[in-house]
VEXPA-852011 format. One record per atom (N, C-alpha, C): residue in three letters; z, y, x. Coordinates in pm, whole numbers, plus 50000, padded with zeros to 5 digits. Atoms other than C-alpha are relative to their C-alpha. Example, Ala and Ser with C-alpha at 12.3 -4.5 7.8 and 13.67 -1.06 7.14 Angstrom:
2
ALA500004988150089;ALA507804955051230;ALA500005012050090;SER499944988149918;SER507144989451367;SER500735010949923;
***
This chain:
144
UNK500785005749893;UNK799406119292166;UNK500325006350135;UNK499774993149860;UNK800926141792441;UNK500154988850053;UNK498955012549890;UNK801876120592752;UNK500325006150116;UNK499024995049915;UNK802776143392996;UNK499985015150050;UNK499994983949992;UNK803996178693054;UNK500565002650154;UNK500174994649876;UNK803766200793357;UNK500175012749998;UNK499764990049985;UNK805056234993443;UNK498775003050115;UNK500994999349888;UNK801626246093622;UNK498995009949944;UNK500754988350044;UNK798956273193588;UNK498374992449956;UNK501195005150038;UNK795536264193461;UNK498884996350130;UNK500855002149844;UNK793966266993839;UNK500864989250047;UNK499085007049972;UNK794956242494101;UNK500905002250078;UNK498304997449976;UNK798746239594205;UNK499825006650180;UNK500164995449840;UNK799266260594543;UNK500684987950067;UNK499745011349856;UNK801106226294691;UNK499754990149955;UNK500605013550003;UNK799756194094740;UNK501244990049883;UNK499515012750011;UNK802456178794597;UNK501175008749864;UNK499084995250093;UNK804596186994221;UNK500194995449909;UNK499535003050055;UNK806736175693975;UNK499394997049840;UNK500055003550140;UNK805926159293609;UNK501224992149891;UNK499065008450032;UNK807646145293355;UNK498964993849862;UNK500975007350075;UNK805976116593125;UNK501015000449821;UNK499704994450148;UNK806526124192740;UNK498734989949907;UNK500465006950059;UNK804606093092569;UNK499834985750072;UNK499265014049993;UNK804656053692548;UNK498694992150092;UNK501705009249943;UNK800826044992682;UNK500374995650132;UNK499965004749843;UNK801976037693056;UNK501424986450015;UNK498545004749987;UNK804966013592960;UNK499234988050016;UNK498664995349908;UNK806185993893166;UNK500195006950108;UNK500074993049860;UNK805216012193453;UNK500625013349980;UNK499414983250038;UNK806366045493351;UNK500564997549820;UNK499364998750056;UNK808596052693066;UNK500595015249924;UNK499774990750066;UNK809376080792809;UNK501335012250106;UNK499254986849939;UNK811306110593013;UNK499894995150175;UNK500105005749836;UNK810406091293368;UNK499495019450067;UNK500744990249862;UNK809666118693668;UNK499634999550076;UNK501165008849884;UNK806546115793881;UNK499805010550078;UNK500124996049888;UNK805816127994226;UNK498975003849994;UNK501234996850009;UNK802186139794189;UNK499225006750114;UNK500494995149912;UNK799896139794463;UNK498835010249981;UNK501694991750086;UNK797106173194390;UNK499084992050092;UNK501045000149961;UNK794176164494480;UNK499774986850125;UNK500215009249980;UNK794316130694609;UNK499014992650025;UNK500795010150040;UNK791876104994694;UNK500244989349870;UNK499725004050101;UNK791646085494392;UNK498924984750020;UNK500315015949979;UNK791166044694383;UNK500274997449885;UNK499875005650091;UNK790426020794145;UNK502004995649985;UNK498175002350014;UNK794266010494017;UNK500985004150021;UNK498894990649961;UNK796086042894093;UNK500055003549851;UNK499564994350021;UNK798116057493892;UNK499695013649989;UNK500944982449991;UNK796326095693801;UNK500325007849848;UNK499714990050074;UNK797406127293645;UNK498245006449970;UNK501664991850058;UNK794016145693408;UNK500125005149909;UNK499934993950126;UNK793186164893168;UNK499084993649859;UNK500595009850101;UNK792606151792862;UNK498315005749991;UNK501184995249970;UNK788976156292819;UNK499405006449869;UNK500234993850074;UNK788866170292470;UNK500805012649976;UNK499084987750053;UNK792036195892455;UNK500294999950199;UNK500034999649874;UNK791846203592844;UNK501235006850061;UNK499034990650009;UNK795166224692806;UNK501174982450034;UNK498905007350047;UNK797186192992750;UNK499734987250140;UNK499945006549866;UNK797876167593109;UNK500514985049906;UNK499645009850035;UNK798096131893040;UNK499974990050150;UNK499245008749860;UNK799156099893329;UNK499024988049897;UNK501045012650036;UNK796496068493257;UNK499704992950176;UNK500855004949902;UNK795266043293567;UNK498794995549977;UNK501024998649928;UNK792266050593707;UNK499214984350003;UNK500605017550044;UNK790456008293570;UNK498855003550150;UNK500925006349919;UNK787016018293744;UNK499175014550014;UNK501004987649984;UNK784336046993874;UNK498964994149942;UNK501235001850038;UNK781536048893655;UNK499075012750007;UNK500564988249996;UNK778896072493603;UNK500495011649909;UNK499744982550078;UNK779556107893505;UNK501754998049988;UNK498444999149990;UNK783756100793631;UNK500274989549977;UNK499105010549921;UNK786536077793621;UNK499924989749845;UNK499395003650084;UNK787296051293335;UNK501384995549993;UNK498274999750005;UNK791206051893249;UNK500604992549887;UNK499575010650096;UNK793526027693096;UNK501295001049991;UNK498925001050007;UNK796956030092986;UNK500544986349979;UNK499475014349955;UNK799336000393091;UNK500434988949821;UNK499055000950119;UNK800795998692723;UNK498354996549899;UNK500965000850071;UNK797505981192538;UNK500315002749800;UNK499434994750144;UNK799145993692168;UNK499975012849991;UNK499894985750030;UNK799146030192224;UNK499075010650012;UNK501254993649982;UNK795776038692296;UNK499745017650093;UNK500154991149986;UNK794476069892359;UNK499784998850184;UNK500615001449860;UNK792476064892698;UNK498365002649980;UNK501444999450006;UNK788956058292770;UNK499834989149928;UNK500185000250154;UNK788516038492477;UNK499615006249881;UNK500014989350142;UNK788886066292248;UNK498975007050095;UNK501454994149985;UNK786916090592429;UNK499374999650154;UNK500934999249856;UNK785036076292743;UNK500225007050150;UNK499514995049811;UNK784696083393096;UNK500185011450025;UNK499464987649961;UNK786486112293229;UNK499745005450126;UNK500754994549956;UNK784556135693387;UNK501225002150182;UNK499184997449876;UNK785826135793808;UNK500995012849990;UNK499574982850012;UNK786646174193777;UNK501234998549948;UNK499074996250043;UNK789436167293539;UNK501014990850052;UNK499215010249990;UNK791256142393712;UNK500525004050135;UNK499704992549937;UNK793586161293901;UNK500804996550137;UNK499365003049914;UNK795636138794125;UNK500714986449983;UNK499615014849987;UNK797676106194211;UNK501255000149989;UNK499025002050016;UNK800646097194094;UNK501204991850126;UNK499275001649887;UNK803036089394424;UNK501304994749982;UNK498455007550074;UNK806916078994238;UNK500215006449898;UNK499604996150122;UNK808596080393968;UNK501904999550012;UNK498595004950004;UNK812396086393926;UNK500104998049855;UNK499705004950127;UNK813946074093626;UNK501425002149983;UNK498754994349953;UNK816776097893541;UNK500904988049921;UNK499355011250045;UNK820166079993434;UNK500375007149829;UNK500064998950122;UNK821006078393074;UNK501765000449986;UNK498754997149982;UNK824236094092934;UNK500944989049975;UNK499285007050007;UNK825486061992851;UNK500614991350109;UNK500045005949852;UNK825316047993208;UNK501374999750023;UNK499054995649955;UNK828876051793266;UNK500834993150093;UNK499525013249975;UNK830486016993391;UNK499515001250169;UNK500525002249892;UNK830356012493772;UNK498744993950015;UNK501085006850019;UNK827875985393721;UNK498875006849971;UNK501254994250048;UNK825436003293504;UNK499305014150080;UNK500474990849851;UNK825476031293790;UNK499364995450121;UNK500295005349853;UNK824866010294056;UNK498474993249967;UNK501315008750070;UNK822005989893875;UNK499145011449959;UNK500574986749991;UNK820606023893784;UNK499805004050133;UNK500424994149880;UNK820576035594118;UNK499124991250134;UNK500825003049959;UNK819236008194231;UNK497894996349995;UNK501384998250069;UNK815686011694033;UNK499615014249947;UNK500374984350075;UNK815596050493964;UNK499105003250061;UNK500804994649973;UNK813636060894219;UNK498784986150057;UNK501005004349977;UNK810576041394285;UNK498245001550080;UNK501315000250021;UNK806796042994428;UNK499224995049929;UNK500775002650069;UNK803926041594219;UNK498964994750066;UNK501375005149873;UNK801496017594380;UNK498604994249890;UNK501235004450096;UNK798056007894287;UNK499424987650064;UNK499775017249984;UNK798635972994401;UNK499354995549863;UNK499965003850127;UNK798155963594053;UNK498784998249943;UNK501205003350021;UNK795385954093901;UNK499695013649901;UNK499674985250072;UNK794585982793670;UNK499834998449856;UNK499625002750094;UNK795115965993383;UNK499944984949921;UNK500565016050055;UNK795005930493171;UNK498905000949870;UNK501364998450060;UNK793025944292915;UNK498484998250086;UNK501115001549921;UNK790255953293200;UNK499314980550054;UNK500525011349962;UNK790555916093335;UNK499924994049887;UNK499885010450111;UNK790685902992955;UNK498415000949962;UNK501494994150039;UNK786935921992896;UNK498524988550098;
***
């Protein structure tokens, strides 16, 4: 159930702004297994962003879900990928406190097979990206 790991201390990060890398399938297609996200700390946080938290039962372990809706007692969160669960579903609204920041881009390193002019160029043209919260914050949410 990991989904994303972070070189970071248990307090919060001395700069606004640091590196992740996403390690599970719940955010696909928007994010993607070894993707690398820009992470804003301590962000304002909007319905349909993109947000780094701590899971709310193993508080050690950082997971990447968008931010559906503010309810009482924190945020409710939804991963893009309705098959892989593990959101607020499973265990409910996530308390403000643990919801540490906004996801800002993602690069999407290249893969060793990439090799072909083409598949470089087509790679480089979609690696790096912003993460916007344009989006609705999910089709499950509008299916409910």
């Amino acid at each position: 159930m990991p989904e994303l790991s972070q070189e970071t201390e248990r307090g919060r990060p001395l700069l606004p702004f640091g590196p992740a890398e996403v390690t599970g399938p719940s955010m696909v297609p928007t994010l993607v297994h070894g993707d690398r996200l820009l992470v804003h700390y301590g962000a304002r946080i909007r319905p349909g962003d993109v947000v780094v938290l701590r899971h709310p039962f193993q508080q050690d372990l950082l997971v990447v879900k968008r931010a559906a809706e503010r309810r009482e007692g924190g945020w409710w969160v939804l991963g893009d990928n309705t098959y892989a669960g593990g959101d607020s579903t499973d265990y409910g609204t996530v308390p403000a406190e643990l919801v540490l920041g906004r996801v800002r881009a993602r690069f999407r390193p290249r893969r060793d097979g990439q090799r072909s002019p083409w598949a470089v160029a087509l790679w480089a043209l979609s690696a790096v990206r912003p993460v916007l919260s344009g989006r609705v914050a999910s089709r499950r949410l509008r299916a409910r």
